[in-house]
N, C-alpha and C positions, 0 to 999 in steps of 0.2 A: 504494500500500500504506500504510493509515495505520499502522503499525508505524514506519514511517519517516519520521513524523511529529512534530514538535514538541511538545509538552502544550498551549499555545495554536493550534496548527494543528486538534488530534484535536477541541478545544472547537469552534471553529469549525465545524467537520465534522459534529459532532452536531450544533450548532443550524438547521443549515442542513436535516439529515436529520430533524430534529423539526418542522420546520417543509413539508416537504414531506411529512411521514405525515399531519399535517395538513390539507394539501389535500387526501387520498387519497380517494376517492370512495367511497363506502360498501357501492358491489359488490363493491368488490375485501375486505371483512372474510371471514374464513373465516365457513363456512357453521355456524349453529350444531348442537352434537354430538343425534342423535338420542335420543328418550328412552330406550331400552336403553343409549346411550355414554354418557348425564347418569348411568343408574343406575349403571353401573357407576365411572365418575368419584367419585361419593360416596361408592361402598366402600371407595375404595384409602386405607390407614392415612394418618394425615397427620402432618406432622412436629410432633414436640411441643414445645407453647409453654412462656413463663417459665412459671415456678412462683414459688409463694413461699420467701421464703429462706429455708436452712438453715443451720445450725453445728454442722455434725460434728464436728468438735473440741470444741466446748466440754463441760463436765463434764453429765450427761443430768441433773442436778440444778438446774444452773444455767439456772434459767425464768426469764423477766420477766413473770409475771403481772396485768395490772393489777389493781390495788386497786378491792375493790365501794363504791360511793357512801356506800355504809353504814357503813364499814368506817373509813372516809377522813373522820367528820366528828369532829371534835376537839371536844372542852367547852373554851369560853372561859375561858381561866386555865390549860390542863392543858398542860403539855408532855410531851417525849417523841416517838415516833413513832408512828405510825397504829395505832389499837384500844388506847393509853394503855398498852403494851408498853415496853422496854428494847431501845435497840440490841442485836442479838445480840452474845456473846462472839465471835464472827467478825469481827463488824463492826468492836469495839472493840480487837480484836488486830491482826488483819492484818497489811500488815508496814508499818515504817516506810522511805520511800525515802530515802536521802541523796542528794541532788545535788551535783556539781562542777558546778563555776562554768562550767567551759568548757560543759558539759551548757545550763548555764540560757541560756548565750550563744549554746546553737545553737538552743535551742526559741525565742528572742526572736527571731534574726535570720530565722528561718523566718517568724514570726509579722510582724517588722515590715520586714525587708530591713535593709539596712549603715547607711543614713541616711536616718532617718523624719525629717520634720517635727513637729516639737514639738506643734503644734495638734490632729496626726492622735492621737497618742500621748496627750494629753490627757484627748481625748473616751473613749478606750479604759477609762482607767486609773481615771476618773472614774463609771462607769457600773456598776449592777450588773440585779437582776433585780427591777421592784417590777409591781403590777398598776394598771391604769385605774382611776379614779374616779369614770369617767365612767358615767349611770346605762344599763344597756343594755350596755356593756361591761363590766362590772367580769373574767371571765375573760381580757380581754385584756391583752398587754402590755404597759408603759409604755414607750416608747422617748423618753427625755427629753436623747437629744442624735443628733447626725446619724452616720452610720458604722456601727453594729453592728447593723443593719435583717437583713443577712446570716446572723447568728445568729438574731434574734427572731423572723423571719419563718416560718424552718421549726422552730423550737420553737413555736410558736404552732399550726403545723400538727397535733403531736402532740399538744399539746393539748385542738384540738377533735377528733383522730380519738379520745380518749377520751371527752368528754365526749356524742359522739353517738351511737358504736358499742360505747363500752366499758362507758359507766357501770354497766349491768345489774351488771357484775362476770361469774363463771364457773361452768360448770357445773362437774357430776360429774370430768367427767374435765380441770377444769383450765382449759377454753379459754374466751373468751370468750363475752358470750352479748349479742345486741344489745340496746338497749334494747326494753320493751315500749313498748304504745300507751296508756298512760294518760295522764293528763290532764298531768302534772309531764314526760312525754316528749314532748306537742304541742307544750307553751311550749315546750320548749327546741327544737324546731323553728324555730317563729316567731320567738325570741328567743335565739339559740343563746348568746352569748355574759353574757345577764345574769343575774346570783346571784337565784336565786328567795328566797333566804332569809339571815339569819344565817349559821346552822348551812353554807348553799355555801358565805358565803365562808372558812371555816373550813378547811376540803377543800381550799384552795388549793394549801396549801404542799406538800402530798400530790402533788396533780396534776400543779405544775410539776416536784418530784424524779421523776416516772414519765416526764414527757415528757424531762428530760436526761439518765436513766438507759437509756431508747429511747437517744436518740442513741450514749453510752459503750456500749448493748449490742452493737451493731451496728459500730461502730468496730472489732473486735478478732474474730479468728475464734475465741481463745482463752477459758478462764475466766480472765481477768487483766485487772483494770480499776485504774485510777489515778485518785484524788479527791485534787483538790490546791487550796489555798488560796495564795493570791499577798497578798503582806501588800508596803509600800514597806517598806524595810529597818526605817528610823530609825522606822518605829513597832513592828514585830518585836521589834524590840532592846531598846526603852525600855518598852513595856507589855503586849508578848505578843500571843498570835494572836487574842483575843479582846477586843481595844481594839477604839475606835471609828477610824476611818481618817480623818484631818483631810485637808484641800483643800490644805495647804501640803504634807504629806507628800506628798501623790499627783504636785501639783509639781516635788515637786523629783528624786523617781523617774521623773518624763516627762523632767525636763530630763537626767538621768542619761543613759535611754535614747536620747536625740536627739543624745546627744555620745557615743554609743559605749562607755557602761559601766554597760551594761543589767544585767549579771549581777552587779555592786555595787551596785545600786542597788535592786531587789527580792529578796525572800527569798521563797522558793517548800518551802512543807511540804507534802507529799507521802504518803499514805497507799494502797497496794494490797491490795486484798481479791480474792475469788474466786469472786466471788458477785453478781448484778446487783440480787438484793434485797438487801443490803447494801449497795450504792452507794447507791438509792435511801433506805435510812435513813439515812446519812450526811448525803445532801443536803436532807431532810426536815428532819433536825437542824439545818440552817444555811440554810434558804430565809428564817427568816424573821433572822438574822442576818448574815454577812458575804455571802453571796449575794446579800443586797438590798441590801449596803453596794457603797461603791465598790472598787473593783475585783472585783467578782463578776462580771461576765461574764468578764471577762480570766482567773479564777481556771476556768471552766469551762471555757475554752478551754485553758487548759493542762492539764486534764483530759485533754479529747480528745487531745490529740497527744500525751501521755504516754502513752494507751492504747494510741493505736495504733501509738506510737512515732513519733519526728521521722524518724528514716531509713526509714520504709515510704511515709508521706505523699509525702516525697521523689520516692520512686518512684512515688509514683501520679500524677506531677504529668508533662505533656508538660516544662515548663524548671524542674528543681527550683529556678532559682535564684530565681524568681519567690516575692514574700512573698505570705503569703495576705492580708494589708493594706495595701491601696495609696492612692493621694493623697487626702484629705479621711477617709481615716478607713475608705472604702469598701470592702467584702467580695471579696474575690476570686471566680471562678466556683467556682474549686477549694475554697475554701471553704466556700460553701454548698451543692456536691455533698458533702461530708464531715459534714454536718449533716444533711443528708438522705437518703445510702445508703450514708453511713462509708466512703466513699474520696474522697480528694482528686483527682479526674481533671478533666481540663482543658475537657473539652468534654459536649455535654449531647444527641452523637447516640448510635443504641444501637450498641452494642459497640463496636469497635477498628477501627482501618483503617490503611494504610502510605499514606504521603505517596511516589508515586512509584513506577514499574510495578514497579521488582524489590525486592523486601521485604530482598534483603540488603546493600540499598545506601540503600533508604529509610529513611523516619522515621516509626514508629510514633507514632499519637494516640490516646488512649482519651476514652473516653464511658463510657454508661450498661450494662456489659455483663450481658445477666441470667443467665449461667454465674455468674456469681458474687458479684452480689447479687439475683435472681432479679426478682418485678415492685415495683418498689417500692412502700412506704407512702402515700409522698403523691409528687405529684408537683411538675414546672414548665413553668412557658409563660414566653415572653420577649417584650419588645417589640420586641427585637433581629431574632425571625425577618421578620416582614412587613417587615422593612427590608433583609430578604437579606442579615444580617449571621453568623447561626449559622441553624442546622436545630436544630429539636426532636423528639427521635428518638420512635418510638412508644410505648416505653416511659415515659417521664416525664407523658405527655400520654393515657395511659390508666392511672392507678396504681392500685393495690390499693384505696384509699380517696379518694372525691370531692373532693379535698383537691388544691389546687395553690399552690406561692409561685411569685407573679407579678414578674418581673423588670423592673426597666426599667435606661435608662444610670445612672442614681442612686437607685435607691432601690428596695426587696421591701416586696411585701404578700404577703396570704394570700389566696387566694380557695376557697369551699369549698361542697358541695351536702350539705344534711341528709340526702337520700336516695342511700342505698348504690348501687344502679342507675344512678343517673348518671355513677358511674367504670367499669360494666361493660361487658366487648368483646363485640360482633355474631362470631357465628361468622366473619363475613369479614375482622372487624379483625382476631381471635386469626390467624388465617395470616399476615395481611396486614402483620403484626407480627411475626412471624417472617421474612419473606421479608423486609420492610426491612431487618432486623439483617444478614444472610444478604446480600444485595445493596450494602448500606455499605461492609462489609467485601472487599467486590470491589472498590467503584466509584473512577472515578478521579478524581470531585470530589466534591460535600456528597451523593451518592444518588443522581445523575441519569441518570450512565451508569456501565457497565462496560466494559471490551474480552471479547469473545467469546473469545476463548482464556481465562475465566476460568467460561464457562457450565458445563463437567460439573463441577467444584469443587462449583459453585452448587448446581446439581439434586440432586446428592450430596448436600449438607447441607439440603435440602428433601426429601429421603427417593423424590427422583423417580429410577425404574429407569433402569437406563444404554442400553437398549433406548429410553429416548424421547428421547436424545440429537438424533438427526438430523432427528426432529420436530420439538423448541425449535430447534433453528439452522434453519431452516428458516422459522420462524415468527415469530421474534425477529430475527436478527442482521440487522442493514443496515449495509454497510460496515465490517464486524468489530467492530461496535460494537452494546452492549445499552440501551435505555432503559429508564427504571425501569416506568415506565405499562406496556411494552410486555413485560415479567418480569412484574409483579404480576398484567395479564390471563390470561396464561399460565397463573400457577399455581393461580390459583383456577379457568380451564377447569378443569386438570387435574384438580383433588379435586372437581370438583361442585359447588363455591361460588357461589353466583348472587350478581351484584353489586347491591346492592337499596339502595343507598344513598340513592337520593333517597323511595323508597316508605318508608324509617323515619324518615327525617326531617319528614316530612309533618305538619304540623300538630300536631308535640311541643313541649310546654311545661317551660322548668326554671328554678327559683326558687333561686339560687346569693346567697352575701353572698358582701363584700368586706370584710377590714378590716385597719386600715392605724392602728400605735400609737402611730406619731411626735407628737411634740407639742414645737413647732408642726406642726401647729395645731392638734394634739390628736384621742387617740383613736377614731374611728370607726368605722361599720357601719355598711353601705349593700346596699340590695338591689340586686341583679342580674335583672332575668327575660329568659331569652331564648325566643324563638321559633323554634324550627327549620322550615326549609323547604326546598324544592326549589327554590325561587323566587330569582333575584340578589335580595338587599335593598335595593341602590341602587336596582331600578326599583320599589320599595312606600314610599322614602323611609328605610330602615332603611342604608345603604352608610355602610364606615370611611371614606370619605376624608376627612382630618384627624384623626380621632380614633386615636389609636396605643394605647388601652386596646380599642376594639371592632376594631380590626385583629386586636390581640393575641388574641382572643376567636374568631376569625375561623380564624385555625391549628388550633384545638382544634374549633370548631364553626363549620365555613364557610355562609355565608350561611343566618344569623343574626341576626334582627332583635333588637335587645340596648337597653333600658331600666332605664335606673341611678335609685334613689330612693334619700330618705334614709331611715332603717326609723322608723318611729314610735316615742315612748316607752314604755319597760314598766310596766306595773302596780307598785304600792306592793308592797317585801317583803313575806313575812308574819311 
């Protein structure tokens, strides 16, 4: 009875059971369903997938619209914010937040843990938000010191999901409208990330406040957002929030924080409004000042967890005690999950699962769940999975926009496809993504297996009648025990989902960039073209082995013949 098994015995047991389904001869497959059982199979309702997210709470006024291209370019010399307007009287009122010290000493300790390294704390404190100079880049980000790759990478993200789906700006009722095919929409195909003109890079400061104002929108299910400036004290004190931030002050506020009197040591001013187009004037107002100065990212970072509060993140985190900044400076996972679907959760499979059979003696982990942030924006791929280190749950690895930061042990890029169609799901993923979350959330390791006493649950939450109970046990169970392969053929019999995956992959072509804004060695863009096929790529000469970027590439798009160039340079502005 594997019940009365071990965790490492019931392991053993599956492998040895997957490994003899394996050998199983291909007469013993059940017989396929005739075409009256196919028709009927595609009728039956099927369980509904993510959706995009909502915020019921929040006020039915409170939109984050993006700003039309048009809209967004500034005259050289003018300030103000976008369309040469005034902060609203919202924006300028709102309320002012006091913090207690003890307050700033918990949002620091979260951020950095009890005792940072001086070096880590440094590069932090020192860094703000400025763009590439590079020609062919200039929309990208400068990251001019090691560590904060974790923030820029999925800001970056937002970035070009404006710049390639949103710039049209909105229709009638408000929504998005994607760019057209003219000639100014080709280039920035070919050349997504370089300023066609002046007047683009003018639109900058615009674009970047709508990509951090994404981020704060989603942070909060409420209308209540926190814009806060992080100043080292002794320049606070001596010349106000709108001095320039000297390299000795920022010093001695690192040294502050590495000896445990973080919260003397910066002054955090703090302003909550109600409104996500108000945040976004706020930081329009200050992209091209203390946000490009140092401590501007630090100072958005404190944004975020002020928004969404230090005791919620807490919560979203598997070991709250875990900082979100760890050795050399480097991003936590939990991190740049809260940059990218505004919650800090630990892990990056989809939904939640208990460590251990009985849920009131386990340890729940959470992931990606789309109950409640539904499919996300952009997505992630790691280099960690082909190393069998984490699972990339379905959800991340198919997101709302072709859009993914790429992980590695050190360091996030952005990888991303100009055409919208290359983040969309085949009828067979949208189930097949369902049923993953659906099966995780049973399973008793990363997805692999389940135990059978957890099957009607299962079928339950896949919308299958309780009437085909003792057909899935039947069909599935071997030694009380469920394989994932051996659930996902199942359920796509069941709805009439033909598994067609190697017929779509057949001789598909995708033209993806990579860019990556650290410097050293300095900002880049690289093209991607991959090849899809039915074919293993090792036997065409196209195989990862060595390569842990086309591995990674590999997760998302398996065999995959994959060609990295550098992009060419762009044409002269006009």
């Amino acid at each position: 009875d594997i019940s009365q098994m071990s965790e490492e015995e019931q392991l053993q047991a599956a492998m040895q059971l997957s490994l003899q389904e394996s050998c199983t001869p291909a007469t013993s497959s059940p017989a396929p369903p005739s075409a009256a059982g196919a028709a009927e199979a595609a009728a039956r309702p099927r369980p509904g997938g993510p959706q995009a997210r909502t915020f019921p709470r929040k006020d039915p006024q409170d939109r984050l619209i993006p700003p039309s291209r048009g809209s967004a370019k500034k005259k050289r010399g003018e300030g103000g914010s976008s369309g040469g307007g005034e902060l609203s009287q919202e924006a300028l009122a709102g309320t002012e937040l006091q913090l207690e010290g003890e307050e700033v000493a918990d949002l620091l300790r979260l951020l950095f843990g009890d005792s940072p390294e001086l070096p880590d704390v440094q590069r932090w404190l020192g860094v703000g938000f400025q763009w590439s100079r590079r020609p062919g880049c200039e929309w990208g980000l400068w990251q001019r010191v090691g560590g904060p790759c974790g923030v820029f990478a999925p800001l970056q993200g937002f970035i070009v999901k404006h710049l390639l789906f949103e710039a049209a700006g909105v229709d009638a009722a408000g929504e998005p409208q994607e760019p057209t095919q003219s000639a100014a929409a080709a280039s920035r195909k070919e050349q997504p990330l370089a300023a066609a003109s002046i007047d683009d890079e003018d639109a900058r400061s615009l674009v970047l406040a709508h990509a951090l104002s994404c981020v704060l929108f989603q942070c909060t299910p409420m209308s209540s957002y926190v814009v806060c400036q992080v100043l080292p004290r002794v320049t606070a004190e001596a010349e106000g929030p709108d001095s320039t931030v000297s390299e000795e002050a920022c010093d001695a506020a690192a040294s502050g924080l590495a000896t445990g009197s973080g919260a003397g040591a910066l002054s955090l001013r703090a302003r909550r409004v109600s409104r996500a187009s108000d945040v976004r004037q706020l930081l329009e107002e200050a992209a091209d000042g203390w946000l490009a100065g140092p401590c501007g990212v630090l100072s958005f970072l404190a944004s975020v967890l002020l928004t969404r509060t230090v005791s919620t993140v807490r919560e979203d985190m598997d070991d709250p005690s875990t900082p979100l900044i760890g050795r050399f400076g480097h991003c936590s996972q939990e991190l740049v999950n809260m940059m990218i679907i505004g919650e800090a959760t630990s892990n990056v499979f989809d939904g939640t699962k208990w460590l251990g059979d009985d849920p009131s003696t386990g340890f729940q982990v959470k992931g990606v769940d789309s109950d409640r942030v539904g499919v996300p924006q952009v997505g992630f791929l790691s280099e960690l999975e082909p190393m069998r280190y984490l699972s990339v749950g379905m959800l991340y690895k198919h997101p709302d926009f072709p859009i993914w930061v790429l992980g590695s042990p050190t360091h996030y890029t952005l990888f991303f496809s100009a055409r919208r169609a290359d983040s969309q799901l085949s009828e067979e993923a949208q189930l097949e993504q369902q049923a993953k979350k659906v099966f995780v959330e049973n399973s008793l390791d990363e997805g692999g297996l389940a135990m059978a006493s957890n099957l009607e649950k299962m079928l339950q939450a896949m919308s299958v009648d309780s009437s085909k109970l003792a057909e899935a046990q039947g069909e599935m169970v071997r030694e009380d025990i469920i394989l994932w392969d051996d659930f996902r053929r199942w359920i796509c019999k069941h709805f009439g989902v033909v598994e067609s995956k190697a017929a779509e992959a057949a001789n598909q072509k995708l033209q993806l960039f990579l860019y990556d804004g650290q410097d050293p060695p300095g900002p880049s863009l690289k093209s991607i073209r991959i090849e899809l096929s039915d074919i293993d790529p090792a036997l065409a000469g196209g195989g990862s082995d060595g390569d842990a970027f086309v591995a990674t590439l590999h997760t998302r798009w398996p065999n995959a013949a994959v060609l990295v160039e550098d992009m060419p340079a762009p044409s002269a502005k006009a």
